[in-house]
PDB file of N, H, CA, C and O in Angstrom:
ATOM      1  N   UNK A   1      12.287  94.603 117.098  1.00  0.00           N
ATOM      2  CA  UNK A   1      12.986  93.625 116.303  1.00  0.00           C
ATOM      3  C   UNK A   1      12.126  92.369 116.198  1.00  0.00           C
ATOM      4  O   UNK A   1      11.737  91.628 117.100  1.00  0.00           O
ATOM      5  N   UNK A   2      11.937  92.310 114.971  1.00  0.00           N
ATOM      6  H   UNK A   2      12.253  92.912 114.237  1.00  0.00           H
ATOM      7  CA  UNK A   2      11.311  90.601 114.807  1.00  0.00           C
ATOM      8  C   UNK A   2      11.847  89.464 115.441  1.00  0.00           C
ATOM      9  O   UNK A   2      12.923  89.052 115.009  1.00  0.00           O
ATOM     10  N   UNK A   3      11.311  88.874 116.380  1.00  0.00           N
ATOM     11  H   UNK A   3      10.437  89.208 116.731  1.00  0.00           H
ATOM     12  CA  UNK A   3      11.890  87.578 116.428  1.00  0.00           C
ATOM     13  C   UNK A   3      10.611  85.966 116.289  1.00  0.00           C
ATOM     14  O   UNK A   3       9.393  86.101 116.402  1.00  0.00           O
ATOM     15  N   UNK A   4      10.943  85.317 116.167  1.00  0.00           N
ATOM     16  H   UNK A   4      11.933  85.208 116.075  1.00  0.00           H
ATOM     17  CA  UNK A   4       9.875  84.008 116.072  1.00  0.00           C
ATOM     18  C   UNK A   4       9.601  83.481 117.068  1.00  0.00           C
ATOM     19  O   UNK A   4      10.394  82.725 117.630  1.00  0.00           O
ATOM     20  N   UNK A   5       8.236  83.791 117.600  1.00  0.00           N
ATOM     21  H   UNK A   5       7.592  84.406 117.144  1.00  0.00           H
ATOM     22  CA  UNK A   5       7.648  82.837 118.610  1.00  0.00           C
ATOM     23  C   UNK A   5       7.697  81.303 118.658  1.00  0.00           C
ATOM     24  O   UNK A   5       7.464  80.785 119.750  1.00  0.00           O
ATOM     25  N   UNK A   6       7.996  80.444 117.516  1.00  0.00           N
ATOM     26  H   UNK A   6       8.186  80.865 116.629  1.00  0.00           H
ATOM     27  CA  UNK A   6       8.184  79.207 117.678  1.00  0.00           C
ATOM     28  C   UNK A   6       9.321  79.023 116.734  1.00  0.00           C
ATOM     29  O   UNK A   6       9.800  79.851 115.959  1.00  0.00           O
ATOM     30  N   UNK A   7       9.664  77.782 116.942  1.00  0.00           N
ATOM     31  H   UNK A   7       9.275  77.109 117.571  1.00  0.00           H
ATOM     32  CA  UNK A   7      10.571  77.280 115.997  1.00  0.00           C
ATOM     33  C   UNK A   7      10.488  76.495 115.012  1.00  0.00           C
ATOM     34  O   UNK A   7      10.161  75.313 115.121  1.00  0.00           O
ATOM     35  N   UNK A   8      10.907  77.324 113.451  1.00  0.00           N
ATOM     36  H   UNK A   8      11.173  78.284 113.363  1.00  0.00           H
ATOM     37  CA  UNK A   8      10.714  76.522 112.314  1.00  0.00           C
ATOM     38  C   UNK A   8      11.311  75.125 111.969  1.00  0.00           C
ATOM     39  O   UNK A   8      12.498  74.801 111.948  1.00  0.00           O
ATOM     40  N   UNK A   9      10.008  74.241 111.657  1.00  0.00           N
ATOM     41  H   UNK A   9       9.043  74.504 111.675  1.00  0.00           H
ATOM     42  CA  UNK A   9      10.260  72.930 111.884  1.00  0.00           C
ATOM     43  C   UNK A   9      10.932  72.426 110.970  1.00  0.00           C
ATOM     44  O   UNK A   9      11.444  73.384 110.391  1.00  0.00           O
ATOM     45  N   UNK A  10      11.464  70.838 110.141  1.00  0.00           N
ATOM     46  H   UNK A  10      11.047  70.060 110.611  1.00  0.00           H
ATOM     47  CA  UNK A  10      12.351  70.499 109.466  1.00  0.00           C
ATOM     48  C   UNK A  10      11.408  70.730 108.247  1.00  0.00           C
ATOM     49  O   UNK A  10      11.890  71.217 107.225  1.00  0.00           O
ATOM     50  N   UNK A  11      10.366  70.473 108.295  1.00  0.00           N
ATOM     51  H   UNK A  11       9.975  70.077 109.125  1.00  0.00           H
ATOM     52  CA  UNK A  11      10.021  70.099 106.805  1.00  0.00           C
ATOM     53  C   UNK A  11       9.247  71.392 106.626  1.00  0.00           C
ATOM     54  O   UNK A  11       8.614  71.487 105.574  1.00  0.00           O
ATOM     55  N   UNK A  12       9.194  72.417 107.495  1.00  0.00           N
ATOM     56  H   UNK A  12       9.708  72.341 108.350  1.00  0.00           H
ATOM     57  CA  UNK A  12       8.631  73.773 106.726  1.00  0.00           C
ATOM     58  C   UNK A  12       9.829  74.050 106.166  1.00  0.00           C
ATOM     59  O   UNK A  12       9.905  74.188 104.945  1.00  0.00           O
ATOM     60  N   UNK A  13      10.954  74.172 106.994  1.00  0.00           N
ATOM     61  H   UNK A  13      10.892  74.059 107.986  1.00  0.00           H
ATOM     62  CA  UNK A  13      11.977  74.476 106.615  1.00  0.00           C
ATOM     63  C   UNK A  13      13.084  73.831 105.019  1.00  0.00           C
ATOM     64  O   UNK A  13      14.068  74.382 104.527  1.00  0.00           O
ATOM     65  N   UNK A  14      12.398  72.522 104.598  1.00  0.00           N
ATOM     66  H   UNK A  14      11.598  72.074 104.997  1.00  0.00           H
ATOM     67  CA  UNK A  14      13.018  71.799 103.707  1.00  0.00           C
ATOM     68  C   UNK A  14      12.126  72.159 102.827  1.00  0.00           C
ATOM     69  O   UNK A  14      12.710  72.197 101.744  1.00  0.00           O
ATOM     70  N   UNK A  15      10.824  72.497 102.675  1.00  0.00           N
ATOM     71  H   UNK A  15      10.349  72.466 103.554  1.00  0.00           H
ATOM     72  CA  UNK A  15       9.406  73.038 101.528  1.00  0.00           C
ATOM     73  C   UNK A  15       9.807  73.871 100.991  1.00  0.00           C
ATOM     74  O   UNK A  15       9.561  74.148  99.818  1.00  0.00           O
ATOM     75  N   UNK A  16      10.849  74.734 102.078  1.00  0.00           N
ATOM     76  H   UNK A  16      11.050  74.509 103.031  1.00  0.00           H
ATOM     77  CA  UNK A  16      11.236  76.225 101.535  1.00  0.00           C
ATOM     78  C   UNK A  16      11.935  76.335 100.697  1.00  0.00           C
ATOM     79  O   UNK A  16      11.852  77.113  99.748  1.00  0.00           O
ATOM     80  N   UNK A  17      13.206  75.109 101.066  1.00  0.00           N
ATOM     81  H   UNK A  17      13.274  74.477 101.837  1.00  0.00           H
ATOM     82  CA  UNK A  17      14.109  75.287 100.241  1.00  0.00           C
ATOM     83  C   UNK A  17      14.360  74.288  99.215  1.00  0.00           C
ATOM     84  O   UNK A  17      15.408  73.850  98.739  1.00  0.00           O
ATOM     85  N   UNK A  18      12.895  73.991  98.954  1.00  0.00           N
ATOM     86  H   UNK A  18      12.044  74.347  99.340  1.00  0.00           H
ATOM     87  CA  UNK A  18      12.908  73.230  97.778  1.00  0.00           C
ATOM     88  C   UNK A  18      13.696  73.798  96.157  1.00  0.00           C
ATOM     89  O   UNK A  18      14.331  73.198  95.290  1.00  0.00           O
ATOM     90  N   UNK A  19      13.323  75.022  96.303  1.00  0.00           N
ATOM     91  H   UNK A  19      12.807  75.510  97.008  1.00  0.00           H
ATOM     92  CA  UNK A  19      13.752  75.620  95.127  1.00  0.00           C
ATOM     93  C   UNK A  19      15.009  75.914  95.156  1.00  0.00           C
ATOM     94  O   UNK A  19      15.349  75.988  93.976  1.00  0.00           O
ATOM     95  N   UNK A  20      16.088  76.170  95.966  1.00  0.00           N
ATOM     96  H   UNK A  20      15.812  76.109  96.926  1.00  0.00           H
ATOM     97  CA  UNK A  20      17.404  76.662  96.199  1.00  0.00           C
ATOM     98  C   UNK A  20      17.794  75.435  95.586  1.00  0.00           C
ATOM     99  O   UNK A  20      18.219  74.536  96.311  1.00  0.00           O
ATOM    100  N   UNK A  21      17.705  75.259  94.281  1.00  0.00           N
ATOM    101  H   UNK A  21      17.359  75.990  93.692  1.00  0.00           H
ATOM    102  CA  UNK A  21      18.695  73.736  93.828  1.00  0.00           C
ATOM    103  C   UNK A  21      19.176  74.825  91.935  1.00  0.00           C
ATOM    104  O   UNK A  21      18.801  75.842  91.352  1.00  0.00           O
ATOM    105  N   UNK A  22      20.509  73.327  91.678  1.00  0.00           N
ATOM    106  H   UNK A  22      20.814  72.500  92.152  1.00  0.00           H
ATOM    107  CA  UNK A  22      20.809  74.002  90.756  1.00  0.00           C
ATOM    108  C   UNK A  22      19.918  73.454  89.407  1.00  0.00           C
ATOM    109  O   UNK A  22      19.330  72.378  89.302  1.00  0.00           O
ATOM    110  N   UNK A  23      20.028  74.638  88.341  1.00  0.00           N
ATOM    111  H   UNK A  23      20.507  75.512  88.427  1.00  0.00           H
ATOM    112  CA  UNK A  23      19.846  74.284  87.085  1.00  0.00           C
ATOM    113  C   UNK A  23      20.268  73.180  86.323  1.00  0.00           C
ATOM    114  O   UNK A  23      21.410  73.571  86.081  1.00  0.00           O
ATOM    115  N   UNK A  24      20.205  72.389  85.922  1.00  0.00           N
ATOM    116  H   UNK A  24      19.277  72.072  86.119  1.00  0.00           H
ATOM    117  CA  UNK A  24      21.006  71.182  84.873  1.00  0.00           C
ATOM    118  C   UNK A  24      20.979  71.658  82.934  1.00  0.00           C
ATOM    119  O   UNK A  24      20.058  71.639  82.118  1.00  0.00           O
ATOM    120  N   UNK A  25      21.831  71.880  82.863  1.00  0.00           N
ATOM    121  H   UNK A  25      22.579  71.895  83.526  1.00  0.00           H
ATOM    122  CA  UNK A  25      21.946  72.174  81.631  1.00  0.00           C
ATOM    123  C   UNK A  25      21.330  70.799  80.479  1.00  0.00           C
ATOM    124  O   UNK A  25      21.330  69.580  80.650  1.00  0.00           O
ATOM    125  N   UNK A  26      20.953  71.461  79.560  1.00  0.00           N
ATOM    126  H   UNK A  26      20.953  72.451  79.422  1.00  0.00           H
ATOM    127  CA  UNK A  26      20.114  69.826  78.541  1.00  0.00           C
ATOM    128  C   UNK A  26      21.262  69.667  77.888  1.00  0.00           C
ATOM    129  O   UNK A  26      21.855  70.436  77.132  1.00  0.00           O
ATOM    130  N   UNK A  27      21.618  68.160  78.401  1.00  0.00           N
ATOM    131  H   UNK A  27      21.136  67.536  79.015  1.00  0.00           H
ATOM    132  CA  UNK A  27      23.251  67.897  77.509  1.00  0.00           C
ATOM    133  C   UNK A  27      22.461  66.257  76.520  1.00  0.00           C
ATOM    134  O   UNK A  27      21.635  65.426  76.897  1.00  0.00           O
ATOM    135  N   UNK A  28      22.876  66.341  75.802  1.00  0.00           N
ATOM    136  H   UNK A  28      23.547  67.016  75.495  1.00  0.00           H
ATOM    137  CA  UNK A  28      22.862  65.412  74.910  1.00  0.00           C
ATOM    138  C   UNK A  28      23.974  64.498  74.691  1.00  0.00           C
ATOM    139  O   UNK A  28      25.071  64.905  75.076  1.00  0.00           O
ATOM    140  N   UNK A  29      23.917  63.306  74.134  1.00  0.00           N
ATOM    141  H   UNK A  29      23.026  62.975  73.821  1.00  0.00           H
ATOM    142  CA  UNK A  29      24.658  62.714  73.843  1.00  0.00           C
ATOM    143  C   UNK A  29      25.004  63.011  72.157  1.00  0.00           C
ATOM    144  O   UNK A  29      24.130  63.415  71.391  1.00  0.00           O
ATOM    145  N   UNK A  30      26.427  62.740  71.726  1.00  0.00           N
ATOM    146  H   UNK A  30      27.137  62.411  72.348  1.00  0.00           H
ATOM    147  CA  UNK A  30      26.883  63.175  70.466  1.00  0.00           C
ATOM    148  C   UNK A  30      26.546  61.913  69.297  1.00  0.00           C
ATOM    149  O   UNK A  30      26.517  60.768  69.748  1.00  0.00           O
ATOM    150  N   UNK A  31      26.388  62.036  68.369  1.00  0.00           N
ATOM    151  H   UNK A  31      26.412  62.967  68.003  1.00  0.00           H
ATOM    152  CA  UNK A  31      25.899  61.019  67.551  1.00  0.00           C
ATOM    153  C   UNK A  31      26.381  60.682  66.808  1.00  0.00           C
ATOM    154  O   UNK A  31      25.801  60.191  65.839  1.00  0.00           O
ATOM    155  N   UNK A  32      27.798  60.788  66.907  1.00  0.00           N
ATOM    156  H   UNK A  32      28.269  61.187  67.694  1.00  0.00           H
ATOM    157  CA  UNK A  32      29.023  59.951  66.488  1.00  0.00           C
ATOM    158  C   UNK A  32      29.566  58.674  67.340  1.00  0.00           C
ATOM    159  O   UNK A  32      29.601  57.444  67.390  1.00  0.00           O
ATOM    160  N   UNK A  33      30.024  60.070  68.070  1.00  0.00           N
ATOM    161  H   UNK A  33      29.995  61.069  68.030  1.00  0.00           H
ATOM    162  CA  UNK A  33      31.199  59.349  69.517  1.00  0.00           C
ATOM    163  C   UNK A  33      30.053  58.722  70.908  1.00  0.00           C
ATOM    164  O   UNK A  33      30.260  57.720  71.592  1.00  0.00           O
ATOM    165  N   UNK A  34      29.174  59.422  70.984  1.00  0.00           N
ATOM    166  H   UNK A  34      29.006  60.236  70.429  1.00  0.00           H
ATOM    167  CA  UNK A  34      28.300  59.037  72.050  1.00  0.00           C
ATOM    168  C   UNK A  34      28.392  59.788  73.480  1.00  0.00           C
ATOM    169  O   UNK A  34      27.572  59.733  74.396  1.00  0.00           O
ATOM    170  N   UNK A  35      29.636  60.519  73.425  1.00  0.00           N
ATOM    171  H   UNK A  35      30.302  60.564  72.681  1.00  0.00           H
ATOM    172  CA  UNK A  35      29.966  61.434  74.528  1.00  0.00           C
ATOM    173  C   UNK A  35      28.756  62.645  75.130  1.00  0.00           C
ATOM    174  O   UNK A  35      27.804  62.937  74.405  1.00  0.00           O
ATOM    175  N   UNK A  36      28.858  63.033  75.965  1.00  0.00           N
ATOM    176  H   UNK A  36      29.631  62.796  76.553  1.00  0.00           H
ATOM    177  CA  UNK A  36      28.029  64.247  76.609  1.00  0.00           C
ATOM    178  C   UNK A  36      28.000  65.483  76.471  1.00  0.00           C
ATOM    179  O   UNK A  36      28.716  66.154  77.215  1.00  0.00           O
ATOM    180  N   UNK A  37      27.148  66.151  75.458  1.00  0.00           N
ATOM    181  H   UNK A  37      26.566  65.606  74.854  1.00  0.00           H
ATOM    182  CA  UNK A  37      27.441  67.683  75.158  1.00  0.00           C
ATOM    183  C   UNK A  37      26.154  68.358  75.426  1.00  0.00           C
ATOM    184  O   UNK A  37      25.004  67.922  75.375  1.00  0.00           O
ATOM    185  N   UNK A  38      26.762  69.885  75.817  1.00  0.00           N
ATOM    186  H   UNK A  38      27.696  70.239  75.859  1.00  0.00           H
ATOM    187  CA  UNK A  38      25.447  70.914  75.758  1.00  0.00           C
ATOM    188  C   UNK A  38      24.710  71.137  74.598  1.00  0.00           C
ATOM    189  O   UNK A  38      25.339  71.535  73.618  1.00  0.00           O
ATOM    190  N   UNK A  39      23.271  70.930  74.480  1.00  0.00           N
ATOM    191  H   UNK A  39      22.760  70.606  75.276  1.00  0.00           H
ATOM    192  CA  UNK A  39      22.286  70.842  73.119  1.00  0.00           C
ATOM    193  C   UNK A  39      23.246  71.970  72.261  1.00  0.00           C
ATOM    194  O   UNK A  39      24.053  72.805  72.670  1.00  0.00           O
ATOM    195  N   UNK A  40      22.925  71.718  71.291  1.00  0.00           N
ATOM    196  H   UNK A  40      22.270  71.040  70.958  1.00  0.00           H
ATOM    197  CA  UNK A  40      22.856  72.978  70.131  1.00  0.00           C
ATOM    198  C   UNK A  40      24.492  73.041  70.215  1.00  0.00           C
ATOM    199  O   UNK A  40      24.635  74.110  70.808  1.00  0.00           O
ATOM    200  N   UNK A  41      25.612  72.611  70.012  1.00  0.00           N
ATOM    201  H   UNK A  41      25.495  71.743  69.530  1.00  0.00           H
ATOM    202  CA  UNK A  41      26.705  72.640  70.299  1.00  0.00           C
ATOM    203  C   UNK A  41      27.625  71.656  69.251  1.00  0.00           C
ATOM    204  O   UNK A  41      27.133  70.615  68.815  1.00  0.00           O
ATOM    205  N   UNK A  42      28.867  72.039  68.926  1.00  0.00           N
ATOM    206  H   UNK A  42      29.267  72.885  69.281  1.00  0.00           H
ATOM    207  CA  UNK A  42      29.754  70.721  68.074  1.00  0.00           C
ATOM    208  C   UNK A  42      30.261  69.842  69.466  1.00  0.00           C
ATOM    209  O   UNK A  42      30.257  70.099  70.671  1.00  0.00           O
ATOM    210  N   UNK A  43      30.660  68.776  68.715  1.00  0.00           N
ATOM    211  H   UNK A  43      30.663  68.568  67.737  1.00  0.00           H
ATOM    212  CA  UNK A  43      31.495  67.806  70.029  1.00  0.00           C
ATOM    213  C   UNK A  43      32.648  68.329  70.122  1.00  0.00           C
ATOM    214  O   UNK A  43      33.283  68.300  69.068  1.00  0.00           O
ATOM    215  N   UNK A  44      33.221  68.857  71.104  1.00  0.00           N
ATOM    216  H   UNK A  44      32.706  68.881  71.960  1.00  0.00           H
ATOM    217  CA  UNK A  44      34.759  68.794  71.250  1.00  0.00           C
ATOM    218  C   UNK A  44      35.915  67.470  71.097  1.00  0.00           C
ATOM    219  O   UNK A  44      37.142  67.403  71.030  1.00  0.00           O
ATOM    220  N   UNK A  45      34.636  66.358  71.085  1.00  0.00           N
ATOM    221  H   UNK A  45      33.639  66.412  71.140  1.00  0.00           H
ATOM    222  CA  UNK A  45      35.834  64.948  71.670  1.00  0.00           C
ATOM    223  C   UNK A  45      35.805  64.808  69.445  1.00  0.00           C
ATOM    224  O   UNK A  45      36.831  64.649  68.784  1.00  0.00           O
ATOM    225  N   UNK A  46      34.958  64.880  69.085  1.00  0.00           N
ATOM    226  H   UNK A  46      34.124  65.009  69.622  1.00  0.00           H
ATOM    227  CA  UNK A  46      34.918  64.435  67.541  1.00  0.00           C
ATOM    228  C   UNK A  46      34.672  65.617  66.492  1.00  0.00           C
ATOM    229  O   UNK A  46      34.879  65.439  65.292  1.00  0.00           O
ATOM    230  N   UNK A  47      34.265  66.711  66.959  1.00  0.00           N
ATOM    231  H   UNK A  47      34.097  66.856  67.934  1.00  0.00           H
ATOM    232  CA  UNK A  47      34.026  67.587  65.872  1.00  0.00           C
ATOM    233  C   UNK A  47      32.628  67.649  64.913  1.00  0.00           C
ATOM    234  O   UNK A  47      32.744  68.262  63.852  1.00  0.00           O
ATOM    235  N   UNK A  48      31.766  67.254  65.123  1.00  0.00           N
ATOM    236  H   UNK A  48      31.672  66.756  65.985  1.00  0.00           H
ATOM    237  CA  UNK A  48      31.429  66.096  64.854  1.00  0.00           C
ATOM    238  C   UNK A  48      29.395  67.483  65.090  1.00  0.00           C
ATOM    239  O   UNK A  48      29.350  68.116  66.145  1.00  0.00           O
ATOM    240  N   UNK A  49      28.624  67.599  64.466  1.00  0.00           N
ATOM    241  H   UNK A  49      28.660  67.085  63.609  1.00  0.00           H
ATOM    242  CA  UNK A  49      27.079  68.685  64.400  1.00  0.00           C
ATOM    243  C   UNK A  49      26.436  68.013  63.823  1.00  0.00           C
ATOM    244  O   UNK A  49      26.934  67.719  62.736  1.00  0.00           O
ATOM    245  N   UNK A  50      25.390  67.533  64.041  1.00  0.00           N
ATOM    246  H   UNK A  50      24.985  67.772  64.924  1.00  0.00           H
ATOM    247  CA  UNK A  50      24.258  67.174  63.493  1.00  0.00           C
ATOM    248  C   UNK A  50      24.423  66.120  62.294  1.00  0.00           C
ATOM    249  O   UNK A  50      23.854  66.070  61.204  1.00  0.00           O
ATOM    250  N   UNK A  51      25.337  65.347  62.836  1.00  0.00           N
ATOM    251  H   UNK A  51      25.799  65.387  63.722  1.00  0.00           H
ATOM    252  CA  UNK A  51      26.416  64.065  61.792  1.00  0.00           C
ATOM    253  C   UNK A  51      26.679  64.738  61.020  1.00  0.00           C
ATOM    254  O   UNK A  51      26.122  64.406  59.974  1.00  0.00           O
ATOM    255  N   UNK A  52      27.154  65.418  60.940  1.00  0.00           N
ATOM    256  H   UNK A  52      27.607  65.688  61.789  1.00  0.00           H
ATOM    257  CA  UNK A  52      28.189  66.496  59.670  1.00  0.00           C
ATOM    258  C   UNK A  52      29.581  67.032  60.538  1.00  0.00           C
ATOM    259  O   UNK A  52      29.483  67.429  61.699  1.00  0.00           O
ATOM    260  N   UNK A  53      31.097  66.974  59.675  1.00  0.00           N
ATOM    261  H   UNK A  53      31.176  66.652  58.731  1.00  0.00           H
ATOM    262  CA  UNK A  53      31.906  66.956  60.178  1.00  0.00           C
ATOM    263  C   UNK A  53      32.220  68.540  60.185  1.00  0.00           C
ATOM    264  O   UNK A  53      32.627  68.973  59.107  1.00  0.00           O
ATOM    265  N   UNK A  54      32.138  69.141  60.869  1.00  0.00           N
ATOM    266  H   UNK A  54      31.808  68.789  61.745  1.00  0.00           H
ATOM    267  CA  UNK A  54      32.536  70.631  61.335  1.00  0.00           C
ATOM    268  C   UNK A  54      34.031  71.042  61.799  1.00  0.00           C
ATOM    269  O   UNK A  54      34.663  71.866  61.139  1.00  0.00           O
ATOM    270  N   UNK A  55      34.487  70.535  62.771  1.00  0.00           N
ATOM    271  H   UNK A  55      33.974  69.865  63.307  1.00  0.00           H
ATOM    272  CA  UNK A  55      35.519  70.731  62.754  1.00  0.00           C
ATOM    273  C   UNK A  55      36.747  69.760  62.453  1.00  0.00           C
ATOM    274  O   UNK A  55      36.593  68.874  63.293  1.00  0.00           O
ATOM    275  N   UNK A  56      37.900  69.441  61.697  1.00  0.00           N
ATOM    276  H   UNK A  56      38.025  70.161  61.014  1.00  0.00           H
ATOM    277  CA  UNK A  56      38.336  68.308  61.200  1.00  0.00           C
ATOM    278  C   UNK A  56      39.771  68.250  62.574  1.00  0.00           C
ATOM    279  O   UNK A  56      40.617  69.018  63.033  1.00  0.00           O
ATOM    280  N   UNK A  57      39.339  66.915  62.755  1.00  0.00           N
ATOM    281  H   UNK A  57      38.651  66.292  62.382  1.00  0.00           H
ATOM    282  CA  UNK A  57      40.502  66.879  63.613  1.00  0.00           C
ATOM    283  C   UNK A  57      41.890  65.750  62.956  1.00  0.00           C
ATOM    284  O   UNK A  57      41.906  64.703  62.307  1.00  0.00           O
ATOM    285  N   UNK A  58      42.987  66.707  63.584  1.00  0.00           N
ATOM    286  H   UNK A  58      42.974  67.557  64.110  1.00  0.00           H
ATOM    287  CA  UNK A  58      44.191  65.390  62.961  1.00  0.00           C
ATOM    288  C   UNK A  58      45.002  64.848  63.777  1.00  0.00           C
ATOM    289  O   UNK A  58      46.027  65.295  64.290  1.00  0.00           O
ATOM    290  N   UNK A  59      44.315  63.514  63.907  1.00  0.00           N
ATOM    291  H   UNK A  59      43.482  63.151  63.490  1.00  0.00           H
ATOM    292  CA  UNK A  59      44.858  62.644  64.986  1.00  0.00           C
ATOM    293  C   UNK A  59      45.647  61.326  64.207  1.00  0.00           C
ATOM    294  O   UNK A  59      46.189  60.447  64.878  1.00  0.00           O
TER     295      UNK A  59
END
């Protein structure tokens, strides 16, 4: 059975797990309302693509 002759230190140990982090999705801001959306997407808060009104909301 493998076991480790010494003990892995903090920062071998933190090098390692440099990569175990999450993804961030590319969110944009909307260019109406100014709110936070995933690229390539309509606004949910305005309706609102590439300053063209896509979905009409009735408020």
């Amino acid at each position: 059975m493998a076991v480790p002759k010494r003990r892995t230190g903090k920062t071998r140990k933190r090098k390692r797990r440099t990569h175990f982090k999450l993804k961030v999705e590319g969110l944009t801001t909307c260019s109406n309302c100014g709110t936070l959306i995933p690229s390539h997407t309509v606004c949910p808060e305005c309706g609102f693509y590439k300053g063209e009104e896509v979905i009409v909301k009735n408020n």
